[in-house]
N, C-alpha and C positions, 0 to 999 in steps of 0.2 A: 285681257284680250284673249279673245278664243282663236286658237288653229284648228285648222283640219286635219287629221290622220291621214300620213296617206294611204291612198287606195286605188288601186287601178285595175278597171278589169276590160279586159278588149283583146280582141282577136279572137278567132275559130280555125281549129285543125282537127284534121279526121282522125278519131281513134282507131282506126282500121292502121293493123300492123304491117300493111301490106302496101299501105299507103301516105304519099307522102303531102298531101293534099294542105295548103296552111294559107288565112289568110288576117293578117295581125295589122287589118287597118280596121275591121269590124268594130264597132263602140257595142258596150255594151247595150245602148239606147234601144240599138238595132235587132239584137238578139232575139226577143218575141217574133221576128218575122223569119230566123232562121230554124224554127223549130221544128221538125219534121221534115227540115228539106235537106236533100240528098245530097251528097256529094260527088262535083261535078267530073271527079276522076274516076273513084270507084262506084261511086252509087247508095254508098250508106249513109244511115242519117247522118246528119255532121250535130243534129241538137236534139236530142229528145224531150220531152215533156219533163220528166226527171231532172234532167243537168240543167236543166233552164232555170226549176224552182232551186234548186241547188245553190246556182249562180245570185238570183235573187236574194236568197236566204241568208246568203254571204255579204250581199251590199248592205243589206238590211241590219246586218250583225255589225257589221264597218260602221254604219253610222250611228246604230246605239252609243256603241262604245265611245264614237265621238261623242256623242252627246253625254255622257255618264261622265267621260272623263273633258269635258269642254275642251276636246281637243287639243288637251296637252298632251305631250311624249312622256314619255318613261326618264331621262335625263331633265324635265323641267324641276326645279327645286318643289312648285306648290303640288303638282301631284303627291 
């Protein structure tokens, strides 16, 4: 029987140190549409083109891994 890893990715906050801007109901799903767009406290990006493939790159890697190891954990005996 295969599980999944877990994986979780969701929410957005302003890396502005200035700022305390945060909103951790955001699904990763939705990301693509916060790329370039500002934030609504201080005005910086909250996502740039960068952090986005980033983010991607990382789910994409999560799921390999699922799939390499059919989602077993590190504590399963057959791994």
């Amino acid at each position: 029987m295969s599980k999944k890893l877990d994986s979780h990715i969701q929410g957005l906050q302003c890396d502005n140190s200035n700022c305390d801007y945060s909103n951790p109901d955001i699904p990763f799903e939705q990301y693509e549409q916060f790329v370039n767009c500002h934030c609504p406290k201080c005005g910086q990006l909250l996502l740039t083109p960068q952090a986005y493939k980033m983010c991607v790159a990382m789910k994409s890697m999560g799921n390999l891994l699922t799939k390499i190891t059919r989602g077993q954990k590190e504590n399963d005996q057959e791994l």
